[in-house]
C-alpha positions as CSV (number, residue, x, y, z in Angstrom):
1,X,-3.5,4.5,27.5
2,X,-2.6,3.5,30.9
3,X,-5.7,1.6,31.4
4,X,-5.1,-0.1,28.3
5,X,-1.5,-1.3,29.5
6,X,-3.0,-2.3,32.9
7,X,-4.9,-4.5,31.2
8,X,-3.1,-6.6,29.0
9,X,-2.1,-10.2,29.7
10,X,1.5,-11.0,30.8
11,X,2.4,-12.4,27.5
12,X,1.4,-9.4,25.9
13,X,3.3,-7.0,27.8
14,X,6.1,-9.0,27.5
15,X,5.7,-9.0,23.4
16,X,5.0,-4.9,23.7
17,X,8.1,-4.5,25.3
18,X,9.8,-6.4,23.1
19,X,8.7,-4.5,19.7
20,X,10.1,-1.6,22.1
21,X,13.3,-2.5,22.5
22,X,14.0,-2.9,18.8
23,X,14.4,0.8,18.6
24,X,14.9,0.4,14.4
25,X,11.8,-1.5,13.9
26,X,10.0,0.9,16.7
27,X,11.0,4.3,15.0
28,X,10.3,2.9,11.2
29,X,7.0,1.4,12.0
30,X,6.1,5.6,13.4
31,X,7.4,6.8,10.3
32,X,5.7,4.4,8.6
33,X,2.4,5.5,9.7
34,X,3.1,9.0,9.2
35,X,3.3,8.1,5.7
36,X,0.4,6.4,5.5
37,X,-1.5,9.5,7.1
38,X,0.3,11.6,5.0
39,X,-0.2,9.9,1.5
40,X,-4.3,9.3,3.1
41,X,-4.4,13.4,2.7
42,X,-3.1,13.8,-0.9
43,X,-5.4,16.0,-2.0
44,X,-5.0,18.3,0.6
45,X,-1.1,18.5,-0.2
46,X,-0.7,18.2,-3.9
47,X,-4.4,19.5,-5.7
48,X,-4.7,22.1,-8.8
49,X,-7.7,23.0,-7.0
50,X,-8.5,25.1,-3.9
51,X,-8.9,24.2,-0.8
52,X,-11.2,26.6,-0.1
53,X,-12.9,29.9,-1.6
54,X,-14.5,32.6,-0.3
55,X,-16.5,34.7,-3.0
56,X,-18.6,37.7,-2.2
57,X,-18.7,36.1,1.3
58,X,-19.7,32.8,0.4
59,X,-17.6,29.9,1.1
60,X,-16.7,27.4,-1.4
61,X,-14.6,24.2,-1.3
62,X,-13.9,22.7,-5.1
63,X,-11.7,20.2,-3.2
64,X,-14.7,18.5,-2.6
65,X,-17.6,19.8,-5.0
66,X,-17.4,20.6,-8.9
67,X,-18.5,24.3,-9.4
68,X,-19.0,25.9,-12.6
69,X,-16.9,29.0,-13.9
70,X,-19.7,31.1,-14.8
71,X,-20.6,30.9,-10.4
72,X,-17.2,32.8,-10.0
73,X,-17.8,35.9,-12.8
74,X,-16.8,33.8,-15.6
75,X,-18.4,33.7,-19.2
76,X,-18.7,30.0,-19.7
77,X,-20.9,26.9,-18.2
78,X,-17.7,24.4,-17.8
79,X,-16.0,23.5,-15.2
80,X,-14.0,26.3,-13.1
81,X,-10.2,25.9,-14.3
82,X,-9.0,27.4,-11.4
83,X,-5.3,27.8,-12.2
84,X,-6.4,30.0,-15.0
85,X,-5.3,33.6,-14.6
86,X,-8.3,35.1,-15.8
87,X,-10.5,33.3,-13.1
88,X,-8.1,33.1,-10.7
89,X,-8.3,37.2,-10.4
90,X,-11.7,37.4,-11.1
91,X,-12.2,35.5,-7.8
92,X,-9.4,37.7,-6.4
93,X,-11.6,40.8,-7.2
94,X,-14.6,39.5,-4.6
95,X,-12.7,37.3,-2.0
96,X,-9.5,35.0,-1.9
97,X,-8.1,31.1,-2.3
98,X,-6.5,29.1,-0.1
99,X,-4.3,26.6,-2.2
100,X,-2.2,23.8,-1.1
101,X,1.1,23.7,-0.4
102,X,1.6,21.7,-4.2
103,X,-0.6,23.7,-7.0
104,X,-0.5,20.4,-9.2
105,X,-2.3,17.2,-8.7
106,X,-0.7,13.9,-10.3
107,X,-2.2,14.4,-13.9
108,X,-1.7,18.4,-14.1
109,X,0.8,19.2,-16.9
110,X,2.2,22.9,-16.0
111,X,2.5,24.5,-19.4
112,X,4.5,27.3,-17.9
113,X,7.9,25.8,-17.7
114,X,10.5,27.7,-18.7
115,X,12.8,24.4,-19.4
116,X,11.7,21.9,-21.4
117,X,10.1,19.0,-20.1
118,X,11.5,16.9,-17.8
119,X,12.5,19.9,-16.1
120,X,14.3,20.5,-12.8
121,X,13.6,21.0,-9.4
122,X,12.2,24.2,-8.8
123,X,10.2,26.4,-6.5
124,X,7.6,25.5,-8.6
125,X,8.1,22.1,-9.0
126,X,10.0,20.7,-5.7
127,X,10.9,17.6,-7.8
128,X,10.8,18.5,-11.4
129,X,8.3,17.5,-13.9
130,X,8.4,14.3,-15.8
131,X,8.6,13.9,-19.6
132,X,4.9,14.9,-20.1
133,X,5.4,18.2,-17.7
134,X,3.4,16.6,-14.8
135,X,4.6,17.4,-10.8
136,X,6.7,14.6,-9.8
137,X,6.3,15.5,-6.0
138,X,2.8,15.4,-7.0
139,X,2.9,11.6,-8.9
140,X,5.0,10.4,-6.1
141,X,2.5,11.4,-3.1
142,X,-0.6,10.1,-4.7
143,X,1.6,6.9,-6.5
144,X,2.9,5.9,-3.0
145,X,-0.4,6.0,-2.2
146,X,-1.9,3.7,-4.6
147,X,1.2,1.4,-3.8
148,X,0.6,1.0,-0.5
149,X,-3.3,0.6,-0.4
150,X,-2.7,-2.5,-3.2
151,X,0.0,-3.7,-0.7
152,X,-2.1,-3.7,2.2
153,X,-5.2,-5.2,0.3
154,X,-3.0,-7.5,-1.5
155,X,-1.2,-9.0,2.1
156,X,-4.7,-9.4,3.6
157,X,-6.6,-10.8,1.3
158,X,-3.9,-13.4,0.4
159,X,-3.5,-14.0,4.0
160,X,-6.8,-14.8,5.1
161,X,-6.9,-17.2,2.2
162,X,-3.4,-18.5,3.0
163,X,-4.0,-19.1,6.5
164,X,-7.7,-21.2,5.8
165,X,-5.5,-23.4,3.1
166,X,-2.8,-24.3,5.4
167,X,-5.2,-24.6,8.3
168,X,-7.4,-27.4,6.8
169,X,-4.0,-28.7,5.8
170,X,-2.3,-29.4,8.8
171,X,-5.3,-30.0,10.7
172,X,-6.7,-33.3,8.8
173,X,-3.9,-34.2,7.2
174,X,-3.3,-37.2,5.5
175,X,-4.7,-37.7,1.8
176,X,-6.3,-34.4,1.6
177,X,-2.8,-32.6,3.0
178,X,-1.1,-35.3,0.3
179,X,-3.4,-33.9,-2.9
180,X,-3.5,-30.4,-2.0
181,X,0.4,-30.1,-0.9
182,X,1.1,-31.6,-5.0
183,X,-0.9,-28.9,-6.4
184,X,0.1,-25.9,-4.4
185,X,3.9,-27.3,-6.1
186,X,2.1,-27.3,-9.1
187,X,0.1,-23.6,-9.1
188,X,3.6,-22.1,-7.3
189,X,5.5,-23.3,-10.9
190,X,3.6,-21.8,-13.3
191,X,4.8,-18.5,-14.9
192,X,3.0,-15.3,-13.5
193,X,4.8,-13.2,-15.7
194,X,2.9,-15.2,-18.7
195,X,-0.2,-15.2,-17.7
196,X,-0.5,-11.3,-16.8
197,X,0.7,-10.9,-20.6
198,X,-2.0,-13.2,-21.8
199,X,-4.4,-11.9,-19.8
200,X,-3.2,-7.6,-20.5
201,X,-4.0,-9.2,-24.0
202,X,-7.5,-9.2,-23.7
203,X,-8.1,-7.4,-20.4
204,X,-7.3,-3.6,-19.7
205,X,-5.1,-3.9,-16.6
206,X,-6.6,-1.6,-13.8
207,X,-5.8,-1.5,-10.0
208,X,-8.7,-4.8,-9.3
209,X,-8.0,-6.4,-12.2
210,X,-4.3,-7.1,-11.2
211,X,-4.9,-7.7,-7.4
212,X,-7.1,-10.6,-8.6
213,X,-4.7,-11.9,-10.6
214,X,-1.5,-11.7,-7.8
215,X,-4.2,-13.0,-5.4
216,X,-3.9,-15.8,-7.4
217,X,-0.9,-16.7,-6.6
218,X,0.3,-14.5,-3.8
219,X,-2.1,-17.3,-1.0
220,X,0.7,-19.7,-1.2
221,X,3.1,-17.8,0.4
222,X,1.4,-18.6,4.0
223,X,0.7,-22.1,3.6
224,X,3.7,-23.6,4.6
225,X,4.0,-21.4,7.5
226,X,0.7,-22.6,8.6
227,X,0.4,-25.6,7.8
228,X,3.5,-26.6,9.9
229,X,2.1,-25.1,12.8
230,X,-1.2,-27.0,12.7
231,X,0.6,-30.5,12.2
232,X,2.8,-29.6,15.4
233,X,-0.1,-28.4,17.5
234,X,-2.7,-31.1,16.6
235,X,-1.6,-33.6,18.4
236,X,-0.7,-32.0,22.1
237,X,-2.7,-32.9,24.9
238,X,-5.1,-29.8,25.3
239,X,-6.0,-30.8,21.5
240,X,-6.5,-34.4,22.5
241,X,-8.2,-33.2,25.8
242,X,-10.7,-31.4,23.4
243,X,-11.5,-33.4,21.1
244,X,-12.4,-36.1,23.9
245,X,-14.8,-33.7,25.5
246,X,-16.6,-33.5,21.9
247,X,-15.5,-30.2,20.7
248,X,-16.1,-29.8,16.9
249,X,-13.2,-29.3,14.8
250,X,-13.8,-26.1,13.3
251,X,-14.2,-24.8,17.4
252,X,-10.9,-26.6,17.9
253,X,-8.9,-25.0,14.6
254,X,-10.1,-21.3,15.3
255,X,-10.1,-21.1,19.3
256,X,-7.1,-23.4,20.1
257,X,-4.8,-24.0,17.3
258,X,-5.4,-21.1,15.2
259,X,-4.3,-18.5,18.0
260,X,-0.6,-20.2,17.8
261,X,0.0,-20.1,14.3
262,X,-1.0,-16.4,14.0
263,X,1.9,-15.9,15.9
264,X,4.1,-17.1,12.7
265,X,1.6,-15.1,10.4
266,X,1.6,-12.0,12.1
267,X,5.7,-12.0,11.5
268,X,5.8,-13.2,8.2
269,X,3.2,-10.1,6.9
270,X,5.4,-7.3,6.7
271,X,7.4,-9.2,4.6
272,X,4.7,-10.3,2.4
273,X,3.7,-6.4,2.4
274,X,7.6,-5.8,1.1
275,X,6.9,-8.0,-1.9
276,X,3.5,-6.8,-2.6
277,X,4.5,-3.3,-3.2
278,X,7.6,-5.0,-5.7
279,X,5.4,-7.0,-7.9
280,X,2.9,-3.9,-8.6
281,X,6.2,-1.8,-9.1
282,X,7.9,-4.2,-11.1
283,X,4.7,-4.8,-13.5
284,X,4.3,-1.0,-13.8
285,X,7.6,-0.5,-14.9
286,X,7.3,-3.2,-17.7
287,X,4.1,-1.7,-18.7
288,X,1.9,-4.4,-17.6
289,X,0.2,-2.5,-14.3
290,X,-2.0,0.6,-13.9
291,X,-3.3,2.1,-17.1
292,X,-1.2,4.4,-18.6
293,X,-1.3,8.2,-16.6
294,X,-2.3,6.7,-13.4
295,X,0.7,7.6,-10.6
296,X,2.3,4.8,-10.1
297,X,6.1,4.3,-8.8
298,X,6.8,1.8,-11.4
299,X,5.8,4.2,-14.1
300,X,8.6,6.8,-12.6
301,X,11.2,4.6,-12.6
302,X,10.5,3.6,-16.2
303,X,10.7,7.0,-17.0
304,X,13.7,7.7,-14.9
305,X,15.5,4.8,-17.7
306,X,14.2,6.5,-20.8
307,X,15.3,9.8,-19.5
308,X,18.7,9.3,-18.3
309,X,19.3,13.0,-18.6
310,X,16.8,14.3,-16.0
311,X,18.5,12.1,-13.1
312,X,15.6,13.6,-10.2
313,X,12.6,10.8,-11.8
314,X,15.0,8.2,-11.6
315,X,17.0,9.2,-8.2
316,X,13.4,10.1,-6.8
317,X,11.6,6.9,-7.1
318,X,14.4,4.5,-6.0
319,X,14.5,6.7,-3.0
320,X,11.2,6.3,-2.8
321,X,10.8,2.3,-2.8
322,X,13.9,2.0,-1.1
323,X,13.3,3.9,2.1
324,X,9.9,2.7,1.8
325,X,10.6,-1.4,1.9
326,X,13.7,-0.9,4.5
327,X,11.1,0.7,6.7
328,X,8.7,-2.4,6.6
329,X,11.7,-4.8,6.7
330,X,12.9,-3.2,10.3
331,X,9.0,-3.1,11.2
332,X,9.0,-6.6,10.5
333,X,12.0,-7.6,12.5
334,X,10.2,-5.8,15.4
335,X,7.2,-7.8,14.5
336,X,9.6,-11.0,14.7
337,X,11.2,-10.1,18.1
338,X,8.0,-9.0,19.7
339,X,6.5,-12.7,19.0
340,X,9.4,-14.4,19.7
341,X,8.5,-16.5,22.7
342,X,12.5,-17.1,23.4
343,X,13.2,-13.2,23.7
344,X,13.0,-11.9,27.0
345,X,11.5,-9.0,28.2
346,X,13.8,-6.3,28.4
């Protein structure tokens, strides 16, 4: 780690020590990466299978492979259904399981309860059960998950397409700036919202399906940003200098100008992360995201509204989303101080 410090320019350990000293943005952008490890493992924290097996001293691990009941003493060639009784003891009999610390993956419905569903916190179910009898800890683990992957995917994909856009923008400018400036106004005013029911019309909503469809309209969101940063660099002297020595433009727009503007990218993405995560949330929650069953935090607050008297699913996923996008709003503002070339080193 020392080595690496050692050898980092002087503007870079200036912008290290920047992110720092924003103690906020520092501590939330840890925590946010202990989520992200966290929500990685899933299965190995919320599963309604074993995590390992050890029958007549031989080791099995369902986590990972499908075994049959009849290869643990049962009677029949189906799946094992390990949180039955009857083979869970059979198993007992000739060796042991090692479960996780959550017995229920995100689609298990515990038919034990001894409340009807939704039912409360328990030592059974940490968070209570949702209107179908399915783990909410459980749902929440493995739909933070899901929110965050289509986040991430989501902000890069849209960013690498943002920053071309407003690259070729800025850089040549004039009448091709002019045209495509007129229908970025255009394609920004038409109504997502619409087009998502038009297309869940025909179309069975699924986690690619609707990243395609925000991509659509989630690449404009960097193009300004860029774009003003090539028109302001274009025209400085080491541009000049370059293009009078015969340097082609793309050479120019990725080695000399690009490197500036990424400097305005780079602060604007945990923002565009933020939103991300809101417009899968918000679509679940009106029935227009993930097929229905898949964990999703949208889905638990739409549940936590038609089941006003089972406050957890309600209290739980605005917890959730709201501890979640403060985090990435302080990581951001560390993002933003760490790049900001007017901040001194402290």
């Amino acid at each position: 780690m020392n080595f690496f410090f050692r050898n980092l320019s002087s503007v870079n350990k200036r912008r290290l020590a920047n992110f720092y000293s924003n103690k906020r943005g520092y501590v939330s952008s840890k925590i946010i990466l202990i989520i992200l490890v966290i929500t990685f493992f899933s299965e190995f924290i919320a599963n309604d299978k074993p995590l390992l097996i050890s029958f007549k001293d031989q080791l099995y691990y369902p986590i990972i492979f499908d075994y049959q009941e009849i290869e643990f003493g049962g009677d029949f060639l189906t799946l094992a259904d390990y949180r039955d009784p009857y083979l869970e003891d059979l198993i007992k009999e000739n060796g042991w399981l090692l479960w996780p610390p959550v017995r229920y993956s995100f689609d298990t419905i515990n038919y034990n309860l001894d409340k009807p569903a939704p039912s409360p916190p328990s030592k059974e179910n940490w968070l209570g059960t949702d209107s179908q009898a399915r783990d909410v800890f459980a749902r929440l683990l493995y739909g933070l998950r899901v929110s965050l992957i289509f986040g991430f995917v989501l902000t890069i994909i849209s960013s690498v397409f943002g920053v071309i856009a407003g690259a070729v923008q800025g850089y040549f400018g004039g009448w091709f700036d002019l045209f495509f400036q007129r229908f970025i106004e255009i394609w920004s005013g038409l109504p997502q919202l619409f087009i998502l029911i038009i297309v869940s019309s025909f179309l069975t909503p699924g986690f690619w399906t609707l990243l395609i469809i925000l991509l659509l309209f989630s690449w404009t969101s960097l193009v300004p940003v860029v774009r003003a940063e090539f028109l302001r660099t274009r025209n400085l002297d080491y541009i000049l200098a370059a293009k009078s020595l015969g340097i082609s433009d793309g050479s120019i727009m990725i080695r000399h100008v690009l490197p500036n503007a990424m400097v305005a990218t780079l602060t604007f993405l945990p923002f565009i992360l933020s939103s991300s995560i809101i417009a899968l949330t918000s679509l679940d929650f009106l029935g227009l995201g993930l097929p229905p069953g898949s964990p999703s935090l949208g889905e638990m607050l739409r549940q936590g509204k038609d089941n006003l008297h089972a406050p957890w699913l309600g209290i739980t996923a605005f917890l959730t989303l709201a501890i979640t996008l403060t985090l990435l709003v302080f990581m951001g503002e560390a993002i933003r101080d760490a790049f900001d070339p007017r901040k001194d080193m402290r």
